[in-house]
Structures are given as structure tokens and as C-alpha cells.
C-alpha positions as a printed Julia matrix, in Angstrom:
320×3 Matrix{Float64}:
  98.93   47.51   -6.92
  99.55   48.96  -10.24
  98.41   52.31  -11.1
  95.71   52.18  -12.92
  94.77   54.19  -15.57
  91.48   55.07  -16.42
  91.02   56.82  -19.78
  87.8    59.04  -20.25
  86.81   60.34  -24.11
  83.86   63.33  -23.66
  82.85   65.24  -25.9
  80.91   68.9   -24.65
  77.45   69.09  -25.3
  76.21   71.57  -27.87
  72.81   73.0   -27.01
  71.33   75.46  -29.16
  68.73   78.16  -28.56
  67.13   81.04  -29.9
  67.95   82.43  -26.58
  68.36   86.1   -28.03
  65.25   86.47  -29.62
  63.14   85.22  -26.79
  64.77   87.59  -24.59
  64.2    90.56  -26.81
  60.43   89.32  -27.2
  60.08   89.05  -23.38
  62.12   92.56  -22.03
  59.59   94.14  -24.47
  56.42   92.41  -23.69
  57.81   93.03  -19.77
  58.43   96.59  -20.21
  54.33   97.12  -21.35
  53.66   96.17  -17.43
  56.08   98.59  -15.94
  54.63  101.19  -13.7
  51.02   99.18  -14.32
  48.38   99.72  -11.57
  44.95   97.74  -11.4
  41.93   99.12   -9.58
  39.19   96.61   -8.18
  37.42   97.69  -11.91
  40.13   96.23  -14.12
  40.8    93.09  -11.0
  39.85   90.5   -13.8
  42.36   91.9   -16.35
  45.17   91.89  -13.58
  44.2    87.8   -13.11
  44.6    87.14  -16.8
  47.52   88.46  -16.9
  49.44   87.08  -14.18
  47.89   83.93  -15.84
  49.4    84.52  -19.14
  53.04   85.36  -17.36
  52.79   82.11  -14.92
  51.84   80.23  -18.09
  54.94   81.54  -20.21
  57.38   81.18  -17.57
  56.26   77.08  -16.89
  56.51   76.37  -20.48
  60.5    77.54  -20.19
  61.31   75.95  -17.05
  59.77   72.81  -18.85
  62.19   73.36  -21.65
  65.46   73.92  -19.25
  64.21   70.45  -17.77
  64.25   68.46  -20.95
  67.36   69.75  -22.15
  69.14   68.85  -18.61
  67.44   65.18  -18.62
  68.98   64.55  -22.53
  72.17   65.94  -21.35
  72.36   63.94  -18.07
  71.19   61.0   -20.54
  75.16   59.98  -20.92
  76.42   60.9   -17.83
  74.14   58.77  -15.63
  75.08   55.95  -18.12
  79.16   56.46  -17.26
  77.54   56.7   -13.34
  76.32   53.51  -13.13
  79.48   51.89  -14.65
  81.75   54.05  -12.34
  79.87   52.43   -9.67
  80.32   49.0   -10.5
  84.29   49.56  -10.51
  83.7    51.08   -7.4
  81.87   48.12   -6.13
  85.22   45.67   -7.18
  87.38   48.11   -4.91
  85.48   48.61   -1.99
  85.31   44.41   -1.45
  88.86   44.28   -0.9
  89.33   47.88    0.98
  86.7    46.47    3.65
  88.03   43.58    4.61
  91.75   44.95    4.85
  90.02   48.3     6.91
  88.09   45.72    8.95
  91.09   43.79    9.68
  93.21   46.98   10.61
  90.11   48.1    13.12
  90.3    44.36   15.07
  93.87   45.39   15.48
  93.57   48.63   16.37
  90.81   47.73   18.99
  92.63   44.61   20.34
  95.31   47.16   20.98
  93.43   49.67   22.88
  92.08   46.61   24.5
  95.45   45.62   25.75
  96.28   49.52   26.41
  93.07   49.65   28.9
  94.28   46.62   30.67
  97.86   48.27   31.07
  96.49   51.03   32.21
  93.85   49.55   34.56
  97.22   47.55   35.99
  99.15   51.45   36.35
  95.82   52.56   38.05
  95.75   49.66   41.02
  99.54   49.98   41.38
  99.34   54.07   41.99
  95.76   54.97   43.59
  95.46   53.03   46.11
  93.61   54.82   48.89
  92.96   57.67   46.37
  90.97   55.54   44.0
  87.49   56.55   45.98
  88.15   60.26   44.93
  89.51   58.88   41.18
  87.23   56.3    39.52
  89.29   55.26   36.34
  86.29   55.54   34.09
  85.95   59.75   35.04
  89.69   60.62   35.15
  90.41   58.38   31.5
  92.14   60.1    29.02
  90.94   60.06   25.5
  94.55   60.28   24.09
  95.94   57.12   26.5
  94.95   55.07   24.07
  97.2    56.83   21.04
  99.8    54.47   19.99
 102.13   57.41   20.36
 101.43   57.66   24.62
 103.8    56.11   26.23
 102.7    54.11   29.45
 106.07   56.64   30.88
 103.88   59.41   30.36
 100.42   58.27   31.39
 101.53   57.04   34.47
 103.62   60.67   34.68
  99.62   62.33   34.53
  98.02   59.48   36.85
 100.69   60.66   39.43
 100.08   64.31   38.9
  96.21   63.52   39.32
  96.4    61.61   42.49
  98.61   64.4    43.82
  96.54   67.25   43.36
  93.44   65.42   44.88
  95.96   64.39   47.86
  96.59   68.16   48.27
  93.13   69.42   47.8
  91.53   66.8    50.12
  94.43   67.85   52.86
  93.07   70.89   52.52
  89.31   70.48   53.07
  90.15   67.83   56.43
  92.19   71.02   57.53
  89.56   73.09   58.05
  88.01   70.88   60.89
  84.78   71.93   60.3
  81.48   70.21   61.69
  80.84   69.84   57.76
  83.95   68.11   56.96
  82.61   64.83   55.35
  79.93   66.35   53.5
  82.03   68.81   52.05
  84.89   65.41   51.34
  81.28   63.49   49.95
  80.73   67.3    47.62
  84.26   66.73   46.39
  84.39   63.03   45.52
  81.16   63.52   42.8
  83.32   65.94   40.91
  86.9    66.74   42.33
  86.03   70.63   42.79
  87.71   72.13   45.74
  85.98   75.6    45.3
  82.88   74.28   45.95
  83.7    72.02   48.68
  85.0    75.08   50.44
  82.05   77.14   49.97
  80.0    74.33   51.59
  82.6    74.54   54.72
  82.79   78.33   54.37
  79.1    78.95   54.58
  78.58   76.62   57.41
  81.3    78.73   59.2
  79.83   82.33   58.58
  76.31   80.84   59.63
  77.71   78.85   62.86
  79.82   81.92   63.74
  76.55   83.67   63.1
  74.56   81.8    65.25
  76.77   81.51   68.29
  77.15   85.06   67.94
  73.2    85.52   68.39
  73.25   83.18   70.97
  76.22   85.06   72.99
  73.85   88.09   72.56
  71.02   86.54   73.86
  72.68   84.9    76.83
  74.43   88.25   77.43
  71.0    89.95   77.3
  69.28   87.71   79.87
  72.4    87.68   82.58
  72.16   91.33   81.99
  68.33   91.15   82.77
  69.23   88.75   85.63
  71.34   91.0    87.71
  69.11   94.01   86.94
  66.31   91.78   88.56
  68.84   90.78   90.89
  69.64   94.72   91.6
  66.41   95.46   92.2
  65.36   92.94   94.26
  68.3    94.03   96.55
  66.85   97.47   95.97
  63.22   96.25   97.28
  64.77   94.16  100.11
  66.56   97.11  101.47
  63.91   99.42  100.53
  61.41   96.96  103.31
  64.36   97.03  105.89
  63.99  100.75  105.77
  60.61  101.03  105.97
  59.82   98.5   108.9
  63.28   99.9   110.76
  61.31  103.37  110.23
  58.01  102.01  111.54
  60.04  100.27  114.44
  61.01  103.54  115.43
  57.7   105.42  114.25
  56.61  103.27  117.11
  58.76  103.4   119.95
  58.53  107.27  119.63
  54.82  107.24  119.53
  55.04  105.01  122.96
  57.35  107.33  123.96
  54.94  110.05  123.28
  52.5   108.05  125.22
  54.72  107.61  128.01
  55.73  111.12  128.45
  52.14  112.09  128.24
  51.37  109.37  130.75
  53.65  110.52  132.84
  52.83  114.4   133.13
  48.79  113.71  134.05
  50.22  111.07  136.86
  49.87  112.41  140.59
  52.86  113.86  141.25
  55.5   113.06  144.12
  57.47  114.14  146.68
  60.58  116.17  145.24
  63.81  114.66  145.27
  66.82  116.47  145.39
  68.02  115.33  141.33
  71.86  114.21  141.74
  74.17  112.12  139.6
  76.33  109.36  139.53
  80.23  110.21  140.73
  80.57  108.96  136.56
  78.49  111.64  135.61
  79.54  115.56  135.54
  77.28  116.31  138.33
  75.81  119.52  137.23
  72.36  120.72  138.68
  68.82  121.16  137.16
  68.25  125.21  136.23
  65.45  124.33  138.46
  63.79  122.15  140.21
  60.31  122.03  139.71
  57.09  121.11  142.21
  55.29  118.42  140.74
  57.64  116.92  137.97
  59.78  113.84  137.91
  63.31  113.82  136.6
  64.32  110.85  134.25
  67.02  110.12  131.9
  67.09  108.18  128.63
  69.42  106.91  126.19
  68.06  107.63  122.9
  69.75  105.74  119.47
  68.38  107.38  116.62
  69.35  109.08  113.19
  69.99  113.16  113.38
  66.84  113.51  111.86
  65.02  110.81  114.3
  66.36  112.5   117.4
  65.28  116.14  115.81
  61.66  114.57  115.8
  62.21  113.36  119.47
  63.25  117.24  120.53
  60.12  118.88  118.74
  57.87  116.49  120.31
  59.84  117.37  123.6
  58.8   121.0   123.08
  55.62  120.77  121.9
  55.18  119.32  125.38
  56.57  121.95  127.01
  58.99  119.32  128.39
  62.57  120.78  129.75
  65.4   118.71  128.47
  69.31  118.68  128.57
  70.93  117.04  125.72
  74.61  115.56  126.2
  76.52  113.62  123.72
  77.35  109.69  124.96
């Protein structure tokens, strides 16, 4: 098109105003209220005033409105006409722009599809962690990206999400494919880990607890255990000294028995040709020699020599 030229002939608008005289008028009539103070007395004055000033200053905001509306009086004529030429050039600039849009659109139509074709070939398996509608770059569908270099950053993608879901299946956790579910909503690693990692401190937690408590109660086990030996042995002691208790008191009994029986004839006391054959000190009238084979503790057989004595009972001891 040919350049057009518009040719515009304004002249400046001359507005005239007794502006200096007013202002002398009102910095003087101003001035009278400088330093002014009203009391409740002199209240009604104050309103009349402030009447009078509200009244002045409308009646020159009035003027400054006139003058603007007579001086806008030519310019919103030239508007109006400005708009109709405006009106003649935007007909044709909207249906070239609209035209140039369908194109542009059909080719980021066609882009998507290529794209979309890139995306099946590459993801395969991956495409779970990598819907095409989150990963989509804004700038794939620039004219000036090359298909080269957006299947160069679909690669790159589907790498790093190989790599960072190798790493959370590494960790063989319990948590595993909640942690793998965590990931696919948003691709963040870091929290997928700290979902594994805090399952990890609190399991290793836990069976830590639990080896405490099982070492607790094994440990309360064999003291029961101890004890019980403790008791057990304890009884065996006690009925093995009431055995005994018992055979001395019959023993007692015996010997006892023995002295108040009617005595009889003496018999010359000799031993066995096994035996050492040494005498009595001396015989007695009226007593009977006996042996025994006593099986006791030192302490037992020290019991079985004072109860000797305190009979008055002669004895001979002689190791087996």
C-alpha cells in the first residue's frame, strides 16, 4: 500500500483570563484568615465563611470546565472522523490477522501431532511417570524448535525419570510403590525419598524397641529361670537337712534306748583280722559295744559327737 499522507492544519487555542488580578484579589482576601482561630462563640461566623470560600472556589472550577468543553469542542469533532478512517483499516487488517491466526493454529496443530508421534516413539514404558500434557513445553510449538531439538529434551526427560525411579526401586524398602505412586503425581525424587527414609528411621525404630523388649523378657526369663533353680536347690537342702535332722534324732533315740535297756553279759570287744585290732581303754560292766558308719557333712558329724558327749557316751573316731 501507498503511504499515505494525512495532512493536519491546527491552529492553538487562545484563552484569555484575568488570571493575575484574581490571584492578587484571592492571596489577599486568603491572607485575612491566616493564623484565624474560632471559639464555640464565633462557630456561626467560622460556617459562613467556609461557605463563602466553598462557594468561590465552585464558581472557578465551573469556569475551568467550560473553557475545557469549548476547547475540546474541535477536537472531539477531528475524533470522530479519525475514527471512521480507522474503521476502513481495521476491516481489512482483521480478516488478513484472522487468516494469519488459522495458519498459525493449524500449524501448532500439526506441531502437537508431530510431537504426540515423537512422544509414543520415545516413552514407551516411561509414559506412566510422563503424561505429555504435564511435561509439554510452551516453546515446542515456536516455529523456530526444531523437532531435532524437542525430541533432544524428550530424551533428556525420560532419562532423568529412568535414573531417579532406579533409584527409589533401589532402596528396597517395604514402601517402595507408594513412594514410586508419590513420584508419578509430580516427578520429585526428594520427596519420594523422604517417604522411604522416614519409614526406615521408624521401622529401624521399632524393631529396635522390639529387640529391647524381647531382650528384656529373656532376661526376665532366665532370672525366673535362676531362681527357680535357686528355690529347687534351696528344697533339696532343706528336706536332705530334715532327712538327716531325723535319722540323728532316731539315733538319739536309739542310743538313749539303748543305755536304759537291761544290760548283758560282757563280751570280750575284738575286731575283724581287716580291722587294726586295738582294745577298748576299758571295758565297762553293763555297756554294749557297737560300731557305726556315719555319712555326714563336718558340721553334721560335729552335731553327732556333742550329742555323743552330752550322753556321756565313750567313742573312738577313725577315718574310713
Amino acid at each position: 500500500m501507498k503511504e499515505l499522507q494525512i495532512k493536519i492544519s491546527q491552529e492553538p487555542a487562545v484563552i484569555r483570563c484575568n488570571f493575575e488580578d484574581v490571584k492578587a484579589q484571592l492571596s489577599a482576601k486568603m491572607a485575612e484568615y491566616q493564623g484565624a482561630v474560632f471559639t464555640e462563640e464565633s462557630k456561626s461566623v467560622a460556617k459562613a465563611e467556609l461557605a463563602s470560600l466553598r462557594k468561590t472556589r465552585d464558581e472557578i472550577e465551573k469556569r475551568r470546565k467550560e473553557v475545557k468543553a469549548q476547547c475540546l469542542v474541535p477536537y472531539n469533532d477531528f475524533e470522530e472522523k479519525v475514527k471512521e478512517l480507522l474503521e476502513i483499516i481495521d476491516e481489512p487488517i482483521c480478516l488478513i490477522d484472522g487468516q494469519l491466526k488459522e495458519m498459525e493454529a493449524e500449524r501448532i496443530r500439526k506441531r502437537h501431532k508431530e510431537v504426540e508421534t515423537l512422544y509414543a516413539e520415545c516413552a514407551g514404558d516411561w509414559a506412566e511417570y510422563l503424561p505429555l500434557k504435564e511435561i509439554y513445553v510452551k516453546q515446542w510449538d515456536n516455529a523456530t524448535t526444531s523437532m531435532k531439538q524437542i525430541e533432544k529434551e524428550l530424551l533428556a526427560m525420560i532419562e532423568k525419570v529412568a535414573s531417579e525411579v532406579a533409584i527409589i526401586c533401589n532402596t528396597q524398602s517395604d514402601v517402595m510403590d507408594d513412594a514410586l505412586l508419590l513420584y508419578k503425581k509430580g516427578r520429585d525424587l526428594a520427596a519420594a525419598l523422604t517417604k522411604v527414609n522416614t519409614y526406615e528411621d521408624n521401622k529401624k525404630r521399632a524393631l529396635e524397641a522390639e529387640r529391647i523388649r524381647y531382650q528384656q523378657k529373656e532376661e526376665q526369663r532366665r532370672q525366673a529361670e535362676i531362681e527357680r533353680a535357686r528355690e529347687e536347690e534351696r528344697r533339696k537342702l532343706e528336706e536332705i537337712a530334715k532327712a538327716r535332722e531325723e535319722e540323728r534324732k532316731k539315733a538319739e533315740e536309739a542310743l538313749k534306748a539303748a543305755a536304759m535297756e537291761t544290760p548283758e553279759p560282757e563280751v570280750p570287744f575284738s575286731l575283724d583280722d581287716a580291722e587294726d585290732g586295738d582294745d577298748l581303754p576299758f571295758p565297762q560292766p553293763q555297756t554294749v559295744t557297737m560300731w557305726y558308719k556315719i555319712i555326714a557333712t563336718p558340721d553334721e558329724l560335729e552335731q553327732a559327737e556333742m550329742a555323743l558327749n552330752s550322753l556321756g557316751i565313750y567313742f573312738e573316731r577313725r577315718q574310713a
